[in-house]
ZAROFI-124349 format. One line per field, with one value per atom (N, C-alpha, C): residue in three letters; atom name; x, y, z. Coordinates in nm, 4 decimals. Layout:
REM ZAROFI-124349
rest ala_...
atom CA_...
px X_...
py Y_...
pz Z_...
//
This chain:
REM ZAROFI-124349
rest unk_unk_unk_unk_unk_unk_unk_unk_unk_unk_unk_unk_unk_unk_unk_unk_unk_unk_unk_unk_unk_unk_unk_unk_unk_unk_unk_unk_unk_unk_unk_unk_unk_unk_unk_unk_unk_unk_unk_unk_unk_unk_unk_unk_unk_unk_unk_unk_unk_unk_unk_unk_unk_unk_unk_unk_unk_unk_unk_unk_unk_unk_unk_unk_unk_unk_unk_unk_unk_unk_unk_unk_unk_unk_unk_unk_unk_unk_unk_unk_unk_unk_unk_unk_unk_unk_unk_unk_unk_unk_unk_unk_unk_unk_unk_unk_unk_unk_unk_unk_unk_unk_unk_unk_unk_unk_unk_unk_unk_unk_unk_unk_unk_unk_unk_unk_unk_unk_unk_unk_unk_unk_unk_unk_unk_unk_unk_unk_unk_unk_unk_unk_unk_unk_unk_unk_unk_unk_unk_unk_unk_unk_unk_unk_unk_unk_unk_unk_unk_unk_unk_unk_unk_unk_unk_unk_unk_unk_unk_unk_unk_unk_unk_unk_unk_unk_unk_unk_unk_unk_unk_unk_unk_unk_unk_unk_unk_unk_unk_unk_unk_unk_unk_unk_unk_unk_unk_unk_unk_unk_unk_unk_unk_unk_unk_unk_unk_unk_unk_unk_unk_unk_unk_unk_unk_unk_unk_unk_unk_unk_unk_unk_unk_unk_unk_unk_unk_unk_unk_unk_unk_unk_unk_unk_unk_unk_unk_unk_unk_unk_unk_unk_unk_unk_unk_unk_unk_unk_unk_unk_unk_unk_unk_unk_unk_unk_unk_unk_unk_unk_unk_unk_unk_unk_unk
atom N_CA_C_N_CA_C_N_CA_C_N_CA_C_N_CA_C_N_CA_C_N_CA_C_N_CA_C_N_CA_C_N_CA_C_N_CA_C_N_CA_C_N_CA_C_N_CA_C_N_CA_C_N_CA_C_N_CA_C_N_CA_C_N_CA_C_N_CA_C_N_CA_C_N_CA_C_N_CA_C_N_CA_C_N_CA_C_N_CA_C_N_CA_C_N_CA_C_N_CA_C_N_CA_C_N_CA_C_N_CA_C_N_CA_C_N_CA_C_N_CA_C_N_CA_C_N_CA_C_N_CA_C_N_CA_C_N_CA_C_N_CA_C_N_CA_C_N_CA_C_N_CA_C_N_CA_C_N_CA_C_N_CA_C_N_CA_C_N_CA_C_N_CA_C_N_CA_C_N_CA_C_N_CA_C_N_CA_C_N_CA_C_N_CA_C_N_CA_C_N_CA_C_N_CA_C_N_CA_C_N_CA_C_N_CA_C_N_CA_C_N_CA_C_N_CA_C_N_CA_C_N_CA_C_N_CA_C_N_CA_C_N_CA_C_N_CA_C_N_CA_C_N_CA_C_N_CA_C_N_CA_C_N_CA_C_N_CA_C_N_CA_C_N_CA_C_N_CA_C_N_CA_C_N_CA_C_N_CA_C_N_CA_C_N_CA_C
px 0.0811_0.0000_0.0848_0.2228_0.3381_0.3976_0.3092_0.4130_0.5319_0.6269_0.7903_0.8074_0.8380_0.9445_0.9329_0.9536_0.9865_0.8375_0.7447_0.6048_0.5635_0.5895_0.4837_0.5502_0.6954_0.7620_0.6822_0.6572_0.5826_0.3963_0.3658_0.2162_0.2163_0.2932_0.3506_0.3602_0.4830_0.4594_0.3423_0.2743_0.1747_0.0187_0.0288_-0.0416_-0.0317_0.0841_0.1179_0.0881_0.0917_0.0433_-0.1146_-0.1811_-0.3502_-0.3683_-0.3503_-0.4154_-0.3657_-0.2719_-0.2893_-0.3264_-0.3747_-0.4352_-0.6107_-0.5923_-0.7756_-0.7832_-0.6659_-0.6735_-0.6446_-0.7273_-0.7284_-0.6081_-0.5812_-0.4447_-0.4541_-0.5016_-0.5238_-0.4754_-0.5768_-0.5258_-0.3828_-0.3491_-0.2270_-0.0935_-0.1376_-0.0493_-0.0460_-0.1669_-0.1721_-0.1470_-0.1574_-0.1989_-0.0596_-0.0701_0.0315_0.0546_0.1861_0.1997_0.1378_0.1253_0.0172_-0.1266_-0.1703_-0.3242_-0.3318_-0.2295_-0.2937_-0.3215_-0.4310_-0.5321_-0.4577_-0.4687_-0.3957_-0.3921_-0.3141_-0.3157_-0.4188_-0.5078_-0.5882_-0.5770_-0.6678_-0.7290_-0.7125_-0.8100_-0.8862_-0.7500_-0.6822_-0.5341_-0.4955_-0.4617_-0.4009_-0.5122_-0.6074_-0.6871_-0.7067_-0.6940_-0.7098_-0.5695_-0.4397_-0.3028_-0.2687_-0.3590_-0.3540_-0.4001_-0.5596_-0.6113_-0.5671_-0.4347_-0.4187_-0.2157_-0.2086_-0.0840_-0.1320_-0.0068_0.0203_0.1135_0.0945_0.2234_0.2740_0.4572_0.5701_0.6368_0.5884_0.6858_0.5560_0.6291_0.5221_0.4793_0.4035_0.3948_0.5578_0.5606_0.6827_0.7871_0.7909_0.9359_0.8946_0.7795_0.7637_0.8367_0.7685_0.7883_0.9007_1.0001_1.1291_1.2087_1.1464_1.1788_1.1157_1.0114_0.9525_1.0246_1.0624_1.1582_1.2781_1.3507_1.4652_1.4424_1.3425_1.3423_1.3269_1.2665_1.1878_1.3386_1.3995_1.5229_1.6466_1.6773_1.7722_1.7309_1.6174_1.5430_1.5620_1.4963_1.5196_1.3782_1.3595_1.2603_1.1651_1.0453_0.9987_0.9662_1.0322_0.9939_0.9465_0.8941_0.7885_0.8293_0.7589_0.7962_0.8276_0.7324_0.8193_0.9542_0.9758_1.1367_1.2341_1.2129_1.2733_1.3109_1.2028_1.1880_1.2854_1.2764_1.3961_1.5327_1.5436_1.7152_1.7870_1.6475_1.6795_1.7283_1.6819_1.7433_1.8422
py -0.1206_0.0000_0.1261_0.1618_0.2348_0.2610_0.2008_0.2504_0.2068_0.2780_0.2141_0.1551_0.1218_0.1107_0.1773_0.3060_0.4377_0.4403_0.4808_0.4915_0.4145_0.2957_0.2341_0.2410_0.2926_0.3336_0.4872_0.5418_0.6827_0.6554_0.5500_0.5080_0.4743_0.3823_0.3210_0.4362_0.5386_0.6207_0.7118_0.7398_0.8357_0.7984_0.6440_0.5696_0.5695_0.5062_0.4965_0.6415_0.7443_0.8744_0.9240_0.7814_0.8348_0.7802_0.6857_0.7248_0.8602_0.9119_1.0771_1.1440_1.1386_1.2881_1.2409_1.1579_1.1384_1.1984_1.2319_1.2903_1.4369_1.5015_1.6541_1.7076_1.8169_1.8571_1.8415_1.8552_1.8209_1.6745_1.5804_1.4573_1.3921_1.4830_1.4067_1.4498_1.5727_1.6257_1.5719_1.4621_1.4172_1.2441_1.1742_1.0273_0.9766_0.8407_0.8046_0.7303_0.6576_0.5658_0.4751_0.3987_0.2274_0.3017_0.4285_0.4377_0.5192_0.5057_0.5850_0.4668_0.4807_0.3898_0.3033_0.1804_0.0834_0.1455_0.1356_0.1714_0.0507_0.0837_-0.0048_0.0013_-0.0467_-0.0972_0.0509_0.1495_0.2519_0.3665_0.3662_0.4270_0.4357_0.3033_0.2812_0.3330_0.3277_0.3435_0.5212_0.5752_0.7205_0.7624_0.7006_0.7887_0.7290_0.6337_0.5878_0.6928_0.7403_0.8278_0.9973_0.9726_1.1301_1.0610_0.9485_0.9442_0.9420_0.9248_0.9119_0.8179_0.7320_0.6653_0.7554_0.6753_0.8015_0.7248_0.5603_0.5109_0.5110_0.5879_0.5681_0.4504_0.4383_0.3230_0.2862_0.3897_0.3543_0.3254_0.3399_0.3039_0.1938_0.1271_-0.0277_-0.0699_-0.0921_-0.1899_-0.1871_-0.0678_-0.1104_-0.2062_-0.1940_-0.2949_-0.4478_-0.4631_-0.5722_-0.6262_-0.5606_-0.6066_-0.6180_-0.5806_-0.6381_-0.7704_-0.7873_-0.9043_-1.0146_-1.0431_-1.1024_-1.1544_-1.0713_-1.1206_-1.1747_-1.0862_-1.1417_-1.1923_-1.1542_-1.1922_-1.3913_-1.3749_-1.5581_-1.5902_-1.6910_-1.7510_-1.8846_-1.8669_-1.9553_-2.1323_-2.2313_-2.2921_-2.4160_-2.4902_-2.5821_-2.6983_-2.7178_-2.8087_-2.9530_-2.9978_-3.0794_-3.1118_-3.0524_-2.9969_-3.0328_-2.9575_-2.9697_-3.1568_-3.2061_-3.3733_-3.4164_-3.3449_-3.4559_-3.4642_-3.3489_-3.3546_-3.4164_-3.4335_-3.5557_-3.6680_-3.7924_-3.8429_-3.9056
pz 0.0000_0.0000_0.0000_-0.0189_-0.0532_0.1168_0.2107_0.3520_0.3447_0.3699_0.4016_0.5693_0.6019_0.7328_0.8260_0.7795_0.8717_0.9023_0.7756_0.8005_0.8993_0.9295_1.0195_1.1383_1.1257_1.2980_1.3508_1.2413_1.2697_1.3199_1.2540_1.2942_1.4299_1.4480_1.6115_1.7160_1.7011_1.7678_1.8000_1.6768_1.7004_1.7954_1.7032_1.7875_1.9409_2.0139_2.1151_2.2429_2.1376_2.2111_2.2002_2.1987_2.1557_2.2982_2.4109_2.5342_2.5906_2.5919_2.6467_2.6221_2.4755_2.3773_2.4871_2.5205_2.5414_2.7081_2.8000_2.9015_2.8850_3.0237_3.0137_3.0536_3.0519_3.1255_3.2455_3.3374_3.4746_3.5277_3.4165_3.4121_3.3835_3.3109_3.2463_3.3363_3.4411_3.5401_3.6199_3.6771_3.8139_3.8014_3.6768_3.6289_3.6906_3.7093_3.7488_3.6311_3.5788_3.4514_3.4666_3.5606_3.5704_3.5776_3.5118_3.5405_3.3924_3.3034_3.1525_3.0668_3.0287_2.9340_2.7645_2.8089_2.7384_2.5621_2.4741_2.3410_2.3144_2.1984_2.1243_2.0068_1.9264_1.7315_1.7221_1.8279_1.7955_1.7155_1.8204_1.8345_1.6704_1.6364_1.5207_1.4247_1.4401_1.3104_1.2445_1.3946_1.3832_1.3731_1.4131_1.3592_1.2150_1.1346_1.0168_0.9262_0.9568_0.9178_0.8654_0.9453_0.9223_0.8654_0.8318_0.7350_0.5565_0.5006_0.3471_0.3286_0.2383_0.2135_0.1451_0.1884_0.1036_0.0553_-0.0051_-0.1281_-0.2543_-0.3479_-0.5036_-0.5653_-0.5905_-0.6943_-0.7602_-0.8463_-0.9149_-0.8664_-0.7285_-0.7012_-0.6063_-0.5430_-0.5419_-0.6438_-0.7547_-0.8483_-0.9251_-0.8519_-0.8796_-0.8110_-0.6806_-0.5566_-0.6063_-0.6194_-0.6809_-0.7957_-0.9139_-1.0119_-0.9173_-0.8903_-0.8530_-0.7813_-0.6616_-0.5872_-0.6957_-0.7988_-0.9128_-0.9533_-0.9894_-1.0474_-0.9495_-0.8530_-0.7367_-0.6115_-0.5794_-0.4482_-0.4141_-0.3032_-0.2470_-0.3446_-0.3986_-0.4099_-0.2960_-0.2935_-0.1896_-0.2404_-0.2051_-0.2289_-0.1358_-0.1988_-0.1707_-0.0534_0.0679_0.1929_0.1645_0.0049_-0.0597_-0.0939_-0.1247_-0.2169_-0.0613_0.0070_0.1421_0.1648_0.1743_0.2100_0.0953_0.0013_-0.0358_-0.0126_0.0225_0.0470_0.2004_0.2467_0.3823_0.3421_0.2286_0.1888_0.1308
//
């Protein structure tokens, strides 16, 4: 979907800061750490909402061609069994 790497270290973080955005200032002055509200789905879905991916199409499928040609290929649990023998 064009996220890189970085992108989803930036989702993580932003995420991770959605139980405090939901306390008041008061709250967030007095909370102790074992009493701020667990990260959830919700978290991720709303610091998703406000990203972009920042790899293009076009430069996937430069990544994709290369793997195609040099990349590992996957093969089969068959294939494996035989070389036990």
């Amino acid at each position: 979907d064009g996220y890189s790497g970085a992108d989803l270290k930036n989702l993580c973080t932003d995420a991770s800061m959605g139980p405090m955005r939901s306390l008041t200032d008061d709250e967030m002055m007095s909370i102790n750490a074992d009493e701020v509200p667990p990260i959830s789905y919700k978290h991720f879905r709303r610091s998703l909402r406000g990203m972009n991916p920042s790899v293009a199409q076009s430069d996937l499928q430069v990544y994709l061609d290369w793997n195609d040609k040099y990349g590992s290929k996957v093969t089969n649990e068959l294939d494996d069994d035989d070389d036990d023998n």
